[in-house]
FITOR-485310 format. One record per residue (C-alpha): x, y, z; residue in one letter. Coordinates in steps of 0.02 Angstrom, whole numbers, padded with zeros to 5 digits, always signed. Example, Ala and Ser with C-alpha at 12.3 -4.5 7.8 and 13.67 -1.06 7.14 Angstrom:
<sites>
+00615-00225+00390A+00684-00053+00357S
</sites>
This chain:
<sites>
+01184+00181-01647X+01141+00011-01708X+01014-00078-01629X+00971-00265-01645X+00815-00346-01625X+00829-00525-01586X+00653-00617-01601X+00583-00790-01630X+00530-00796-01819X+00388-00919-01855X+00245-00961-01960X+00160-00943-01818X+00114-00747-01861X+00082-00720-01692X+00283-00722-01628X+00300-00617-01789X+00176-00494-01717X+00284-00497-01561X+00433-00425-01642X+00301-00296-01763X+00226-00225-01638X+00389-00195-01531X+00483-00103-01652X+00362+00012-01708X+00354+00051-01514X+00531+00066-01513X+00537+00169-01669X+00397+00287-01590X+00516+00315-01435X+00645+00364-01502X+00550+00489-01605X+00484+00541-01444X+00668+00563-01384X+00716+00669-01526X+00836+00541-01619X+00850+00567-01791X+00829+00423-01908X+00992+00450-01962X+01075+00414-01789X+01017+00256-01772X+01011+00079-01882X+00890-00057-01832X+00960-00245-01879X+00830-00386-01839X+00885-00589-01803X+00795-00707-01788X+00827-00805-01615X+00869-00989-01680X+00992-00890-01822X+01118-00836-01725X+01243-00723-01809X+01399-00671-01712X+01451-00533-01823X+01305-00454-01808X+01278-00452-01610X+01468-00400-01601X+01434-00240-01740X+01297-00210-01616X+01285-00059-01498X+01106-00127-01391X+01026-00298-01424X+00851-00301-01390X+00744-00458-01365X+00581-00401-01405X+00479-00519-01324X+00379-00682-01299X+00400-00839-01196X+00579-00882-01232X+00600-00903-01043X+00622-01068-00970X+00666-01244-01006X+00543-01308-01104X+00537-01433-01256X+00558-01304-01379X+00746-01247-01322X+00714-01064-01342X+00839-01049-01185X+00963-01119-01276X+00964-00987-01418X+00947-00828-01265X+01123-00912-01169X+01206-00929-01335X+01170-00757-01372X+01188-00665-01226X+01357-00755-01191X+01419-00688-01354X+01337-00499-01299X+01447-00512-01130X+01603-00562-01239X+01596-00427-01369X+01530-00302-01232X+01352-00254-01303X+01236-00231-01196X+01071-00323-01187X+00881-00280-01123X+00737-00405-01110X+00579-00321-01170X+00396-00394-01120X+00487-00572-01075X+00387-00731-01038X+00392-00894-00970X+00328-01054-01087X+00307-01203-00953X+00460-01172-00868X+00511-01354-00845X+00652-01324-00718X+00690-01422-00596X+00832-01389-00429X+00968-01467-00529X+00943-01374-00693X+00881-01198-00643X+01037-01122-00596X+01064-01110-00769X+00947-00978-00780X+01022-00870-00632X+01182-00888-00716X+01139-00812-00890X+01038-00671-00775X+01208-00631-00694X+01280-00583-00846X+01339-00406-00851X+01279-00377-01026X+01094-00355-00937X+01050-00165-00928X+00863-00182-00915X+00742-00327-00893X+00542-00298-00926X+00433-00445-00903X+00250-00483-00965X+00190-00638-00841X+00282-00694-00662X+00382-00569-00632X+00396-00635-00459X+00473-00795-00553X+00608-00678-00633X+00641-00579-00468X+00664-00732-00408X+00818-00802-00545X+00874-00617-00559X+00911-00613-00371X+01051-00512-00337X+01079-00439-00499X+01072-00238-00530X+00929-00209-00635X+00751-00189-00580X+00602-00326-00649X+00467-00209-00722X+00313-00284-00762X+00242-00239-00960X+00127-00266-01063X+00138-00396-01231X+00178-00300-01378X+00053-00344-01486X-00096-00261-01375X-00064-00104-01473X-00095-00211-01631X-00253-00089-01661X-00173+00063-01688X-00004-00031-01770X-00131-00097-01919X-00248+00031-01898X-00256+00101-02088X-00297-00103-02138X-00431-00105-02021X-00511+00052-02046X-00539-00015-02206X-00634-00180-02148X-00811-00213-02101X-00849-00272-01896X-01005-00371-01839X-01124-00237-01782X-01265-00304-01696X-01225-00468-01757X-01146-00605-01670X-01001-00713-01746X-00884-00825-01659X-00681-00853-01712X-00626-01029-01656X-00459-01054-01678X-00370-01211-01711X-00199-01291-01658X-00087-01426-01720X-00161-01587-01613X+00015-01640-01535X+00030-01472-01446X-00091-01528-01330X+00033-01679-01248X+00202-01575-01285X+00153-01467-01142X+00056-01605-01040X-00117-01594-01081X-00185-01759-01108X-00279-01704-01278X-00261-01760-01442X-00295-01722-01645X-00467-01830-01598X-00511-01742-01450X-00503-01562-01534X-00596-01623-01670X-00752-01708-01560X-00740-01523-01451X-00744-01429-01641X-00896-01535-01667X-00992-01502-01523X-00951-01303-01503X-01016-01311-01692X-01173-01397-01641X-01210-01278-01502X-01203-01140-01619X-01303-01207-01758X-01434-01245-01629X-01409-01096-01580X-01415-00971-01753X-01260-00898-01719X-01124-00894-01860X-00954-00943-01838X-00761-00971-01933X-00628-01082-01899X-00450-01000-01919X-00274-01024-01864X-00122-00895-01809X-00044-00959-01973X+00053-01096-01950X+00082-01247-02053X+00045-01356-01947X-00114-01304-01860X-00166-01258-02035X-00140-01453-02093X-00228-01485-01923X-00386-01375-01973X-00375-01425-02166X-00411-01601-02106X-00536-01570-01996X-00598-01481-02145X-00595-01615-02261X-00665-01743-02108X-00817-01656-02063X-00860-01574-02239X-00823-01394-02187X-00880-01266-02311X-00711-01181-02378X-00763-01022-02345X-00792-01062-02150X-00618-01089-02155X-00472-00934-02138X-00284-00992-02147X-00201-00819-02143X-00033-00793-02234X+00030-00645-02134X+00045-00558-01989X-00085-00421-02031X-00188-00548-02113X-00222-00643-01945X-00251-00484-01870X-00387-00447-01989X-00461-00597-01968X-00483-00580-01795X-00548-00406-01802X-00691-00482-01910X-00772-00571-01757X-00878-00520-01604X-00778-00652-01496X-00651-00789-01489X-00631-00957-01435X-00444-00965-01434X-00314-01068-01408X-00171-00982-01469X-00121-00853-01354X-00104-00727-01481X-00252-00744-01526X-00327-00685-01353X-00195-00559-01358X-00261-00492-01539X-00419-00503-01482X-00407-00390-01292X-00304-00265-01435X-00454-00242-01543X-00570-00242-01390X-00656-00411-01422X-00671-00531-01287X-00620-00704-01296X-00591-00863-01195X-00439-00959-01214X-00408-01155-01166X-00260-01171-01036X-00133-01284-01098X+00025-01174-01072X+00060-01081-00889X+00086-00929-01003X-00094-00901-01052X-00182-00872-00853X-00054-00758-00806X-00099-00650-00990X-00304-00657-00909X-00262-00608-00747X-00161-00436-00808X-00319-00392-00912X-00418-00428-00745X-00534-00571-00827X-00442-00740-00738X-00608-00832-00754X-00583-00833-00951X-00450-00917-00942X-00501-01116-00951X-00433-01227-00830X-00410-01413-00921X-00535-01491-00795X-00675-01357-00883X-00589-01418-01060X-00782-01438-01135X-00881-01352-01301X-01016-01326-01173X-00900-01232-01050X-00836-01134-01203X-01018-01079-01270X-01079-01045-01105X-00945-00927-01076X-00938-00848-01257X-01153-00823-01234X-01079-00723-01067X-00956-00616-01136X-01034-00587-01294X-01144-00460-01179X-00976-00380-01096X-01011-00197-01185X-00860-00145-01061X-00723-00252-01135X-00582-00121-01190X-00415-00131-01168X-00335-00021-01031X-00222+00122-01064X-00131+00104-00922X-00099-00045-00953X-00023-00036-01127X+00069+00132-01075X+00175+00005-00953X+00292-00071-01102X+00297+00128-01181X+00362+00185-01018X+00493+00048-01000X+00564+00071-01177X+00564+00264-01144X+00668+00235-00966X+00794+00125-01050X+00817+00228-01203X+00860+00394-01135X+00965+00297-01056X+01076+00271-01193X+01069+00465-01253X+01129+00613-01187X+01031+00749-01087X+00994+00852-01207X+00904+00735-01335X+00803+00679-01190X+00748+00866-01104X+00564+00826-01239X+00416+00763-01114X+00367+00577-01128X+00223+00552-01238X+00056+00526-01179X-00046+00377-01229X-00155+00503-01358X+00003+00540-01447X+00093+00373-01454X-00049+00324-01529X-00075+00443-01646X+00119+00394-01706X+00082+00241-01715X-00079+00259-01842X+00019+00413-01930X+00155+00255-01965X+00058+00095-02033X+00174-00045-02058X+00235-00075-02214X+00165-00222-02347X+00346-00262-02340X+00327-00368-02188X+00202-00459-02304X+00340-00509-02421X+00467-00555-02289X+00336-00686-02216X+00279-00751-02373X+00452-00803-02388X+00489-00873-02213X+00322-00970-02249X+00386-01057-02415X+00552-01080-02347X+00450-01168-02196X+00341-01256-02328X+00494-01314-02428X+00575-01378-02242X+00423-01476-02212X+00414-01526-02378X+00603-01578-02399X+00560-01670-02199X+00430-01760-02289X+00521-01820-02440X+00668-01851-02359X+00562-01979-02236X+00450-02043-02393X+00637-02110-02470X+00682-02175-02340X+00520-02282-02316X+00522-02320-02478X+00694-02383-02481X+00655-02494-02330X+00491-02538-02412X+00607-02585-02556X+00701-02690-02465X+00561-02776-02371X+00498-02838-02533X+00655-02896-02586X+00684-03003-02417X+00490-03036-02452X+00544-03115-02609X+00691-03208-02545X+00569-03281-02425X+00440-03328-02551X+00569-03440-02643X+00633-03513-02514X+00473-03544-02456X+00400-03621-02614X+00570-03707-02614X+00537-03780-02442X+00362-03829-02507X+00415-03939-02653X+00541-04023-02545X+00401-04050-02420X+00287-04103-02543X+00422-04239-02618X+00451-04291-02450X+00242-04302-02416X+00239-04407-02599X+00393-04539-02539X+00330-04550-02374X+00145-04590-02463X+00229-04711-02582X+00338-04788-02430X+00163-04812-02319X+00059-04885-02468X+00216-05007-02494X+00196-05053-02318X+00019-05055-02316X+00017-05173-02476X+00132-05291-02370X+00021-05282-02235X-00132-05318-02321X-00050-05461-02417X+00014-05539-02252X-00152-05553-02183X-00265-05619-02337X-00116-05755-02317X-00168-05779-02140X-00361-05785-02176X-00320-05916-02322X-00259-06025-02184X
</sites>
């Protein structure tokens, strides 16, 4: 059986972590469902590379995850109707694992898109992570049941368990994460917030802990551009280097956020990481996904409404939490997106391979530790982030010729005009001199005409 995983690849580690997380899961059930390794293949595509010889070789496409649902800026709809239009021509059936929404954007004369690519009979199974009223609601009608799951990455503890076990926590100690963004992904979702205005609330959550003795990093999820965003600020506000973590893979952010006692996120994933490795956070709301995430891990008041958009909101609510000794993540909870992936995979086997008794949460994960994920992954994002860099850098040059080849050409119209100008000044000048000779002619003539008439 080969089974494709279709998920958005970034250098944003945490849609990497996404697609990580979920196929060790996967990989666990059917373990659990006594599939050998040697019945089954696992392919992996990336959502905006769509390759249609791949999803037609394919006997189950899975998407593993994230908020790819809606119609949004970032066109991650597009890529899901493109592929699961292929899926329902080449007759390969499709499931939606631990599906979000990212500011859904529709409006009554664009949504029935989504109903439409819902209706498709390659949809066996459909698991949601946020709203699933919102997806009952575009799946109306169709066969398959919405069951609410948890995000993949909240087993992220036990997935890169043998990398922490080898770190140190804060003990007693208290240090804060605060994690930085690109500043234009503040007004691409419609939060009236820019570069500036992360910088001045960097500035004053850094004051209030200074004043306050408690110690503190700045970090990112990993992606180029929030890392240019956080360099700068850097540079700006003479950051000591070694306050500052740019993590270059998916296990290094998670390390880095396993380092801390709590987080002031922004990033999603980073509040994600953080309920995986029990460490509380707050997050700034500027994308509907991230109070729907709060209220499933029953804390709704950590998630901060733009109106409350302040360092002293922030610090207030980090000196709060930082006494929560309860904060763990709930077993239940994660069990939900075990259970779905079990229900849909025996599915797909016969009786017999599936008569074994579902795993308990103990023993998935126990699997999961027993099965560390490989430094591979390492590798494979170290090249998606210099083939990112070089796309940004080639974006960059590419722009830099152009304005130089306008810049060019300004200074050569610049030129043009500064002949023609001194031209135009010599004329005017000549004209100035004959018109001065002319008036002194006249002048003479008139001054001659009346020492004549003073004579008389």
């Amino acid at each position: 059986m080969k089974i494709l995983i279709v998920s958005c690849v970034d250098d944003n580690f945490g849609d990497n972590l996404i697609r990580i997380c979920f196929e060790k899961l996967l990989c666990t059930v059917l373990k659990n469902l006594n599939v050998r390794s040697d019945q089954y293949e696992i392919a992996k595509m990336s959502l905006k590379l769509i390759d249609e010889e791949l999803i037609a070789s394919s006997d189950l496409i899975f998407f593993a995850g994230g908020g790819l649902f809606g119609l949004n800026y970032m066109r991650y709809f597009d890529y899901m109707d493109e592929i699961t239009r292929l899926a329902d021509e080449h007759g390969v059936p499709v499931v939606l694992s631990s599906m979000g929404v990212n500011n859904m954007n529709a409006t009554p004369e664009n949504e029935h898109v989504l109903s439409e690519m819902l209706a498709r009979k390659c949809f066996r199974a459909v698991s949601v992570r946020e709203n699933p009223d919102l997806f009952r609601r575009y799946a109306a009608g169709c066969d398959y049941e919405i069951i609410p799951v948890c995000d993949p990455a909240v087993w992220s503890k036990y997935i890169y368990h043998s990398h922490l076990s080898k770190l140190r926590r804060p003990g007693n100690e208290t240090v804060i994460g605060i994690n930085a963004v690109r500043g234009g992904l503040f007004g691409d979702n419609g939060k009236p917030w820019k570069l500036g205005d992360e910088m001045n609330y960097f500035n004053e959550l850094k004051k209030l802990l200074d004043e306050a003795g408690i110690d503190y990093y700045f970090y990112t999820n990993g992606s180029f551009l929030d890392n240019n965003s956080l360099l700068y600020y850097a540079k700006e506000n003479e950051i000591p280097p070694e306050k500052v973590i740019l993590p270059k893979s998916t296990r290094e952010l998670v390390e880095t956020v396993y380092r801390f006692s709590s987080v002031a996120a922004i990033r999603m994933h980073s509040s994600i990481i953080s309920y995986a490795l029990d460490i509380p956070s707050v997050n700034l709301v500027w994308n509907d996904k991230i109070p729907f995430f709060y209220q499933n891990i029953h804390y709704p008041e950590r998630a901060v409404q733009f109106d409350k958009w302040s360092a002293k909101y922030v610090f207030d609510t980090l000196a709060e939490i930082g006494h929560d000794d309860h904060y763990r993540t709930d077993k239940e909870y994660m069990m939900t997106l075990y259970d779905f992936l079990y229900a849909t995979m025996a599915g797909f086997f016969p009786p017999e391979s599936t008569s074994c008794e579902k795993y308990d949460f103990d023993r998935v994960r126990t699997e999961l530790i027993n099965h560390p994920v490989s430094l591979d992954e390492d590798y494979e994002e170290l090249l998606i982030k210099v083939q990112k860099g070089e796309k940004h850098y080639l974006s960059r040059f590419v722009e830099m010729k152009k304005q130089d080849k306008e810049f060019r050409q300004l200074k050569k119209d610049n030129e043009k005009k500064s002949r023609e100008i001194k031209k135009l000044t010599a004329e005017l000048e000549k004209l100035n001199h004959m018109k001065v000779v002319r008036l002194r002619k006249k002048l003479g003539r008139l001054f001659r005409k009346i020492s004549r008439l003073f004579k008389k």
